[in-house]
ZAMAR-827148 format. One record per residue: residue in three letters; chain; x, y, z of N, C-alpha, C in turn. Coordinates in pm, 1 decimal, always signed. Layout:
<atoms>
+------+-----+----------+----------+----------+----------+----------+----------+----------+----------+----------+
: type : mol :      npx :      npy :      npz :     capx :     capy :     capz :      cpx :      cpy :      cpz :
+------+-----+----------+----------+----------+----------+----------+----------+----------+----------+----------+
:  ALA :   A :        X :        Y :        Z :        X :        Y :        Z :        X :        Y :        Z :
...
+------+-----+----------+----------+----------+----------+----------+----------+----------+----------+----------+
</atoms>
This chain:
<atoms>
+------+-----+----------+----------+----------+----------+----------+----------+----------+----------+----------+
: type : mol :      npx :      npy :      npz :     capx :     capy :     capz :      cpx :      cpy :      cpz :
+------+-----+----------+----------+----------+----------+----------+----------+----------+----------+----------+
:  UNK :   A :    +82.9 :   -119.6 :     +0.0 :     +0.0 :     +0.0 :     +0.0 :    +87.1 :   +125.6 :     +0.0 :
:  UNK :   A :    +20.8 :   +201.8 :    -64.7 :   +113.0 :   +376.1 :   -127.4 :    +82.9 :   +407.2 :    +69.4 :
:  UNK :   A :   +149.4 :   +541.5 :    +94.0 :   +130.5 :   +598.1 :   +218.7 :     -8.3 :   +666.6 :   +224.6 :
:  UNK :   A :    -46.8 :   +727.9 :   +105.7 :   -210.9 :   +793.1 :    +76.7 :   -338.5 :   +662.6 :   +111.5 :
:  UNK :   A :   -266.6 :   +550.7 :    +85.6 :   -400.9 :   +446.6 :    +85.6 :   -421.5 :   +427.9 :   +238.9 :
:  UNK :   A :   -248.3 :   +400.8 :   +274.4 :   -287.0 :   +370.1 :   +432.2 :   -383.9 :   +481.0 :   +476.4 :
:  UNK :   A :   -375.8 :   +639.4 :   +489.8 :   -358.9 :   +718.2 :   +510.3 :   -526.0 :   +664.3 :   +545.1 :
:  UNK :   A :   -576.6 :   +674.7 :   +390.1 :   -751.8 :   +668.0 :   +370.6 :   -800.2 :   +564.8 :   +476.6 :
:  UNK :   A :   -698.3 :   +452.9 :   +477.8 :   -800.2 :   +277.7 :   +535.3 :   -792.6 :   +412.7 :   +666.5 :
:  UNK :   A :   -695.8 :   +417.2 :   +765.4 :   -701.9 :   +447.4 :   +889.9 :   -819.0 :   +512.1 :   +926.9 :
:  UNK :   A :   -826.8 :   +642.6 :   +818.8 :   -938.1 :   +752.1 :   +841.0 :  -1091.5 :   +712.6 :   +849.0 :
:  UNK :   A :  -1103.7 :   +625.5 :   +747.4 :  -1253.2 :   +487.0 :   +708.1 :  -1244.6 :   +426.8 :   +872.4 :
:  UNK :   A :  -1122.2 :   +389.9 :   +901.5 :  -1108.6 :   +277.4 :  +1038.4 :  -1182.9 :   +366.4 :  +1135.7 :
:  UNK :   A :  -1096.8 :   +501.2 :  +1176.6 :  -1138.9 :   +571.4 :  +1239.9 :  -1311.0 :   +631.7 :  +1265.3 :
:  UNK :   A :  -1339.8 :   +652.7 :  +1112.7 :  -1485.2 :   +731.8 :  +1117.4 :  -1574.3 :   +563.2 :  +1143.6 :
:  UNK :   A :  -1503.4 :   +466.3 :  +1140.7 :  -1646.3 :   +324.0 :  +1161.3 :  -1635.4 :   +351.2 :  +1309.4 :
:  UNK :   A :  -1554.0 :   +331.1 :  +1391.2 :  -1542.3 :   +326.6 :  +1516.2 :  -1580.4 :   +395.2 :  +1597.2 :
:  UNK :   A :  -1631.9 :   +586.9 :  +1520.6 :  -1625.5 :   +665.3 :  +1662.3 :  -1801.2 :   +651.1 :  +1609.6 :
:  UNK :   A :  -1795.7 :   +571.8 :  +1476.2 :  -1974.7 :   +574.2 :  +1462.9 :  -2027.9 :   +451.0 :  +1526.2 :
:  UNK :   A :  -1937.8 :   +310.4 :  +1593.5 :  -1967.4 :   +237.2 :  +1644.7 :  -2012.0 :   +332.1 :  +1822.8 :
:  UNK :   A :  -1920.1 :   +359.6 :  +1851.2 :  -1898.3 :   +443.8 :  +1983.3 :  -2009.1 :   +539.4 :  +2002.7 :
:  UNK :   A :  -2031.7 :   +653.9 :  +1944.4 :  -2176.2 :   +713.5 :  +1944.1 :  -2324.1 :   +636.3 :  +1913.4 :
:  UNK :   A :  -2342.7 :   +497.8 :  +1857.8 :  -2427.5 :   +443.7 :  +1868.6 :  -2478.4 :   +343.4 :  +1968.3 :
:  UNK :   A :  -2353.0 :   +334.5 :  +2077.2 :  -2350.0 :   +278.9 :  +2196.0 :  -2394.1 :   +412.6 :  +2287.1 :
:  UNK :   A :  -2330.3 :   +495.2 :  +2276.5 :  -2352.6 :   +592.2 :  +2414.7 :  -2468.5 :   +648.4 :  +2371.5 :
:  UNK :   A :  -2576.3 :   +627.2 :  +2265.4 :  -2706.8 :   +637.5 :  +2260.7 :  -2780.5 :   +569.0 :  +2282.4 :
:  UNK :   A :  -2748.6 :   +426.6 :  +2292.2 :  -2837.6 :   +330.3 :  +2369.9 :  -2819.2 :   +370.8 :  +2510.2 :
:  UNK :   A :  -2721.9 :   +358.8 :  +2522.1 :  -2662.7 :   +344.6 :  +2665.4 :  -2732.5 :   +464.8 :  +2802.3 :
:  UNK :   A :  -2711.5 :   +608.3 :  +2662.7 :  -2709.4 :   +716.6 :  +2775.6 :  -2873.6 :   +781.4 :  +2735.6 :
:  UNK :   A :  -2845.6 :   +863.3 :  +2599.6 :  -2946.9 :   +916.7 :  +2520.5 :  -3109.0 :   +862.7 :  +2530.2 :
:  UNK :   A :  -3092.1 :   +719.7 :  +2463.4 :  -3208.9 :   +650.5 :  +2455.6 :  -3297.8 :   +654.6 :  +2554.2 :
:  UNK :   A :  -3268.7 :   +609.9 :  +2700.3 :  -3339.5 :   +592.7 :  +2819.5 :  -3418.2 :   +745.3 :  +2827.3 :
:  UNK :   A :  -3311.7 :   +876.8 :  +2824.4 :  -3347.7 :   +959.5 :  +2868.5 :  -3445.1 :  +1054.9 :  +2766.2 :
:  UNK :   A :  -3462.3 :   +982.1 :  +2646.7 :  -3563.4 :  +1034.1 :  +2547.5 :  -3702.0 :   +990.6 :  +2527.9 :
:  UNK :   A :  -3677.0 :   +857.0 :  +2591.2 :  -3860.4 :   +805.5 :  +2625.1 :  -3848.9 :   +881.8 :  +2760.8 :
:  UNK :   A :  -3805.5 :   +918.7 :  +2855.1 :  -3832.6 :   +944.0 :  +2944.8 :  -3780.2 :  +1090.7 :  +2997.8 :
:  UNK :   A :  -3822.6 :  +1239.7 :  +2935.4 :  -3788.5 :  +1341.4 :  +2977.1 :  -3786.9 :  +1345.4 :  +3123.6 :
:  UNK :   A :  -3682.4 :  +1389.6 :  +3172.3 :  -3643.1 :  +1443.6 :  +3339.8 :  -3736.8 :  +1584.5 :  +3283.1 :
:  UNK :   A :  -3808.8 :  +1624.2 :  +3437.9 :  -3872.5 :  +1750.6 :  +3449.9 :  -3833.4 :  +1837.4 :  +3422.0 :
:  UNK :   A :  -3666.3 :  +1818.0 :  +3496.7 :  -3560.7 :  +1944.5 :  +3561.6 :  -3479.6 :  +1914.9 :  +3441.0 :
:  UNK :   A :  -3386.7 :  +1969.2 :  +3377.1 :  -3233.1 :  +1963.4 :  +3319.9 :  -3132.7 :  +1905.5 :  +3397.4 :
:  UNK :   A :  -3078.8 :  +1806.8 :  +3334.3 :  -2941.0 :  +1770.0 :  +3408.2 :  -2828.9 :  +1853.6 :  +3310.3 :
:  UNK :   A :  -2740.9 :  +1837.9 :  +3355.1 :  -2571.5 :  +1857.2 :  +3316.0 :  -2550.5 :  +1803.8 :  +3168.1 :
:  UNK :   A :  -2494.3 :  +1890.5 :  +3110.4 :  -2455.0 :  +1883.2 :  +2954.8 :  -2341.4 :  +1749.4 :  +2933.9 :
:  UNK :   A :  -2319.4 :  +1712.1 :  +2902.9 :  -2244.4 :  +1607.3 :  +2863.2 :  -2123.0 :  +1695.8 :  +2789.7 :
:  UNK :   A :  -1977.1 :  +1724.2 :  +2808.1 :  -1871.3 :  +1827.2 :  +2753.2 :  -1817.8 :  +1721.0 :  +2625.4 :
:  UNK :   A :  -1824.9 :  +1607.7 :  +2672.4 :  -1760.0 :  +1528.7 :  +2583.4 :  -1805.5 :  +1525.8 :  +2415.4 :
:  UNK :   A :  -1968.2 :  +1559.6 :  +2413.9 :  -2020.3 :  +1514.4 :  +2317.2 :  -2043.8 :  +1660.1 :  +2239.1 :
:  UNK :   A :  -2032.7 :  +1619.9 :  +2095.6 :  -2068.0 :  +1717.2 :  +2009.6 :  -2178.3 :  +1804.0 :  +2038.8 :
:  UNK :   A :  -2175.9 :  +1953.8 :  +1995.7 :  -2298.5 :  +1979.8 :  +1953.9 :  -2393.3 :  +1953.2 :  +1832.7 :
:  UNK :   A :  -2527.1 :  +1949.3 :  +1864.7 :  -2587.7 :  +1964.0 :  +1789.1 :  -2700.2 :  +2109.7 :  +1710.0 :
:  UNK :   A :  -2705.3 :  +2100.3 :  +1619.8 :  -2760.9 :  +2234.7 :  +1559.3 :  -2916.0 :  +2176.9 :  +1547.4 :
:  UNK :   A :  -3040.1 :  +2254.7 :  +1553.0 :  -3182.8 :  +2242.6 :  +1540.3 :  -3241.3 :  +2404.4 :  +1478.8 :
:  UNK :   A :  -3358.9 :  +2378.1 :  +1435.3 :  -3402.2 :  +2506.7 :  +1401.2 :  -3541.8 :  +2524.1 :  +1434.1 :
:  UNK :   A :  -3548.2 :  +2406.3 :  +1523.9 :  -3677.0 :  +2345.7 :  +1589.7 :  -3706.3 :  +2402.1 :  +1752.4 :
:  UNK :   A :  -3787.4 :  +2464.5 :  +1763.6 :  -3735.5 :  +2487.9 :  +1934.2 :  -3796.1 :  +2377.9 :  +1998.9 :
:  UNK :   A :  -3926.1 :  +2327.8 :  +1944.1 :  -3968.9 :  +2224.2 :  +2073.7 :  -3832.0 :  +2085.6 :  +2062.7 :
:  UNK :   A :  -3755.4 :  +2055.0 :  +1967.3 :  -3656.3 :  +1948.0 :  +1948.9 :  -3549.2 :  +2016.3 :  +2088.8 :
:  UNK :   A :  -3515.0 :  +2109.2 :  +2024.5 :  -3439.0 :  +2234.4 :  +2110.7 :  -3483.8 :  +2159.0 :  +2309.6 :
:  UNK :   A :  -3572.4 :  +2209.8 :  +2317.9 :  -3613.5 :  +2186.8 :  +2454.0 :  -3608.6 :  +2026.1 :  +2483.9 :
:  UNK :   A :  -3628.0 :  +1937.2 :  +2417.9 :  -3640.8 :  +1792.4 :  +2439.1 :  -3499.7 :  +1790.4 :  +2467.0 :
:  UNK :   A :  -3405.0 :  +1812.6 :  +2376.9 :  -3238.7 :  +1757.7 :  +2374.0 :  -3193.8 :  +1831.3 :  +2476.2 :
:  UNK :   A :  -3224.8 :  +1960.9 :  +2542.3 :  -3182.8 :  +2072.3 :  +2651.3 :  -3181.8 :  +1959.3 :  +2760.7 :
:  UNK :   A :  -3378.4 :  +1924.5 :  +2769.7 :  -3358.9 :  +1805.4 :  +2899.8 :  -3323.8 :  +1690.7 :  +2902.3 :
:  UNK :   A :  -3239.0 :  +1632.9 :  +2791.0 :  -3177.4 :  +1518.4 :  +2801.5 :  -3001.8 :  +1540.7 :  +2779.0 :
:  UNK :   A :  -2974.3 :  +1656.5 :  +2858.8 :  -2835.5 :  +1647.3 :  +2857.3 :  -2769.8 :  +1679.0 :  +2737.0 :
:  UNK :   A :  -2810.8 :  +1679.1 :  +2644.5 :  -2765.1 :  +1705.1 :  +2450.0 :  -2716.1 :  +1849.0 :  +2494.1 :
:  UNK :   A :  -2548.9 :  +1864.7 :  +2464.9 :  -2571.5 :  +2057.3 :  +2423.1 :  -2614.2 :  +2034.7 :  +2271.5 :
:  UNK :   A :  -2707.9 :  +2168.1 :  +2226.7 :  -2762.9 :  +2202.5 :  +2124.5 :  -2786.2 :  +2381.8 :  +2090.2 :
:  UNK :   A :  -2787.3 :  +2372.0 :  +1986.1 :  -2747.8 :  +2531.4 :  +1938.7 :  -2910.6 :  +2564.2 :  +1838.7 :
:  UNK :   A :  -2952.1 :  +2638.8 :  +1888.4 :  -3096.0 :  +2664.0 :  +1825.4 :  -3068.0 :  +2782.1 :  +1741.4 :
:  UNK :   A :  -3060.2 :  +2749.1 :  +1616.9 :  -3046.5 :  +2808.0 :  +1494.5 :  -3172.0 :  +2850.1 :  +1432.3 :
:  UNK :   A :  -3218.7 :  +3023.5 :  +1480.6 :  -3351.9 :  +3059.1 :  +1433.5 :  -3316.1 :  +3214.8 :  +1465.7 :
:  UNK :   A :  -3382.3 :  +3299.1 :  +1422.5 :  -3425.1 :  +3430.7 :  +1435.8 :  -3465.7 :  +3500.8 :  +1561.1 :
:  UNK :   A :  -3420.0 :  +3598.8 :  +1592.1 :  -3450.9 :  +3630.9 :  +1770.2 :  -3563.1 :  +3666.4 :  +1810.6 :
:  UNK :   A :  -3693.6 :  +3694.0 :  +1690.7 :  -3850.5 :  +3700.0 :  +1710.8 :  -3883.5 :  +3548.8 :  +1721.3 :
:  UNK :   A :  -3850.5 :  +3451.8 :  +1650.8 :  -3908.2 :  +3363.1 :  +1716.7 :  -3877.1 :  +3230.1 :  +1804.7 :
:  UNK :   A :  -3774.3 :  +3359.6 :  +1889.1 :  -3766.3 :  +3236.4 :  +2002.7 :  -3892.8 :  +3261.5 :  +2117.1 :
:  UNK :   A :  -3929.5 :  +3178.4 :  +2177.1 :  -4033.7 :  +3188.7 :  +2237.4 :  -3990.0 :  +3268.0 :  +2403.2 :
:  UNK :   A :  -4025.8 :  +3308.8 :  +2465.2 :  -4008.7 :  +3381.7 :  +2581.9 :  -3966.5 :  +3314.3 :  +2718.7 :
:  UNK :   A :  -3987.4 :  +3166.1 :  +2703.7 :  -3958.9 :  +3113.0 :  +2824.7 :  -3843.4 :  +3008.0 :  +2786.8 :
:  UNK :   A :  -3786.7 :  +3049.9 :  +2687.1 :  -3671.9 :  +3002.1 :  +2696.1 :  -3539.6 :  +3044.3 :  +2709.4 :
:  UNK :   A :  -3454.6 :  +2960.2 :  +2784.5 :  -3314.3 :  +3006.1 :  +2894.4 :  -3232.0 :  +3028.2 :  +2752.3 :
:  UNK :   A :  -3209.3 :  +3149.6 :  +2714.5 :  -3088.0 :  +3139.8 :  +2619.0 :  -2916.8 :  +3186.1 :  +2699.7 :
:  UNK :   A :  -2836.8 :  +3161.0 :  +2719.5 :  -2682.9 :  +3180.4 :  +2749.6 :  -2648.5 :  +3281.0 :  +2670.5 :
:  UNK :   A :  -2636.1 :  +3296.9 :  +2500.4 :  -2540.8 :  +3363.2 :  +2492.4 :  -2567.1 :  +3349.6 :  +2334.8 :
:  UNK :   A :  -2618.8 :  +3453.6 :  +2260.8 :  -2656.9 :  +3466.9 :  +2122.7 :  -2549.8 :  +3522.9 :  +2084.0 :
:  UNK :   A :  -2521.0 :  +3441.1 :  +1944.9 :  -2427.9 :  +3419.4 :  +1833.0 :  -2480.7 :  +3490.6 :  +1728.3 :
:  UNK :   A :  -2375.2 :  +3535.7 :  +1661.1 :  -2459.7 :  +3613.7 :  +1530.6 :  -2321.1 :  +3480.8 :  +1389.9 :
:  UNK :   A :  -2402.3 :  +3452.8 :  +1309.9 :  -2337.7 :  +3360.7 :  +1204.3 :  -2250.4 :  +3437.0 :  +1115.7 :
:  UNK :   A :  -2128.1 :  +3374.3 :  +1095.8 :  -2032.3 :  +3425.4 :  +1004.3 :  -2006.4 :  +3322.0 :   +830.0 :
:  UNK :   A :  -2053.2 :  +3363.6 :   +723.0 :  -2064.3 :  +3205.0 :   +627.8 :  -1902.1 :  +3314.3 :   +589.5 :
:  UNK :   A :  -1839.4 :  +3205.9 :   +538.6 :  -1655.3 :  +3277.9 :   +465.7 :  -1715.2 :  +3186.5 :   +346.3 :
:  UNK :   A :  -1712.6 :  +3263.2 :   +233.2 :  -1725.3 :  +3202.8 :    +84.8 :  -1598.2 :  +3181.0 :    +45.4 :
:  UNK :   A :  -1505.8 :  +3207.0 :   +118.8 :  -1394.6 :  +3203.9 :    -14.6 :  -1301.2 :  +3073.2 :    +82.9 :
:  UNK :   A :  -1343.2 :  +2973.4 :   +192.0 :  -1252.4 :  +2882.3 :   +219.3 :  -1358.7 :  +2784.0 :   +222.5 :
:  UNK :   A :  -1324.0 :  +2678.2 :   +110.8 :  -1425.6 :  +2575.3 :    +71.1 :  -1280.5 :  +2434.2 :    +88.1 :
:  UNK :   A :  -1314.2 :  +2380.3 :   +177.3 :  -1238.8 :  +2200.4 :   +135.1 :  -1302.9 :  +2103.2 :   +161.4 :
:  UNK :   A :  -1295.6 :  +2052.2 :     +1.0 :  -1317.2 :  +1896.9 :    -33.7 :  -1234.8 :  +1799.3 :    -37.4 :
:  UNK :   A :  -1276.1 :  +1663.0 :     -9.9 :  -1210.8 :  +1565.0 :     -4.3 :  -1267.5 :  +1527.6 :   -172.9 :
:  UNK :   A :  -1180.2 :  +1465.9 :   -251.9 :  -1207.9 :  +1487.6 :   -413.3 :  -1138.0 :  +1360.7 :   -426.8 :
:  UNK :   A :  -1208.7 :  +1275.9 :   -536.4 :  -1133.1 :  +1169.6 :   -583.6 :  -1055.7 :  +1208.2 :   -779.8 :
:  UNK :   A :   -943.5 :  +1185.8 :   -764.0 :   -886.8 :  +1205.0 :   -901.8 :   -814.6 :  +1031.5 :   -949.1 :
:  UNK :   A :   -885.1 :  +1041.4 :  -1057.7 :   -860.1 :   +929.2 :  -1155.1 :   -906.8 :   +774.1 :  -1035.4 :
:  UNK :   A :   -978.4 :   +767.8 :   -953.5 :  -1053.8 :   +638.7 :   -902.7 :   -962.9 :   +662.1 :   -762.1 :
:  UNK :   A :   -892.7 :   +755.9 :   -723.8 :   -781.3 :   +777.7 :   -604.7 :   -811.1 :   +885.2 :   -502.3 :
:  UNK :   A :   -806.9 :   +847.6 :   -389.8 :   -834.9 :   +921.0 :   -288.1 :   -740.6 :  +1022.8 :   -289.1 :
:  UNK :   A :   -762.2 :  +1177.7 :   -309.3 :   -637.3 :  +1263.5 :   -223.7 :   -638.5 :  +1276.4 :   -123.7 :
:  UNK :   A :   -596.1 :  +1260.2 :    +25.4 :   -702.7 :  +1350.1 :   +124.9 :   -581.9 :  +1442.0 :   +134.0 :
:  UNK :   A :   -434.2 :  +1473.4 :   +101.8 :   -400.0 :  +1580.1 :   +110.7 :   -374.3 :  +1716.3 :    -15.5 :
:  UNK :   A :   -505.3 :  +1745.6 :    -53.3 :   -484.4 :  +1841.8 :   -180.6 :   -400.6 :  +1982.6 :   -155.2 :
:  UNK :   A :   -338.3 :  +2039.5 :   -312.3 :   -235.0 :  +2088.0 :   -257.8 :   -294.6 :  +2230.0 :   -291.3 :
:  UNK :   A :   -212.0 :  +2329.9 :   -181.2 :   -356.5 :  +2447.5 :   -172.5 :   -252.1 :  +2591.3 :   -251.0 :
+------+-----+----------+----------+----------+----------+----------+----------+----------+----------+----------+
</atoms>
């Protein structure tokens, strides 16, 4: 194997595993606590990604199951009884775009910039 192929298997190895791993700590942790909303909010989980919604009632479900989540909507319609921390205003950069691109049936993953 070229050093680019290893390069790819590892990265494939890597992305099966942390998708084995997040589909455990959703049985494990998530699941229970989504048939079964807690009243109160517990503690965010630091370890785990955020997630983005544009949904507020989703918004409030994932709040009380420990999910951090980022409610992606307009500041009229957030509703009034909800705890916001700390509003973000979005930045899009058009001009830094990277793809992972296949040339001639071959993985690059390091294209040259």
């Amino acid at each position: 194997l070229i050093f680019r192929d290893l390069v790819v298997f590892i990265s494939q190895l890597q992305h099966t595993l942390l998708d084995i791993h997040a589909v455990l700590e959703y049985i494990q942790i998530l699941y229970p606590l989504l048939t079964n909303i807690p009243s109160t909010p517990v503690h965010a989980n630091p370890n785990w990604m955020r997630c983005f919604t544009n949904n507020t009632q989703i918004c409030e479900v994932l709040y009380f199951t420990r999910v951090p989540v980022w409610l992606v909507c307009r500041e009229e319609f957030i509703p009034p009884t909800m705890n916001i921390v700390q509003l973000v205003h979005l930045t899009c950069l058009d001009n830094i775009v990277k793809v992972m691109y296949m040339e001639n049936g071959v993985a690059k993953p390091f294209p040259a910039i």
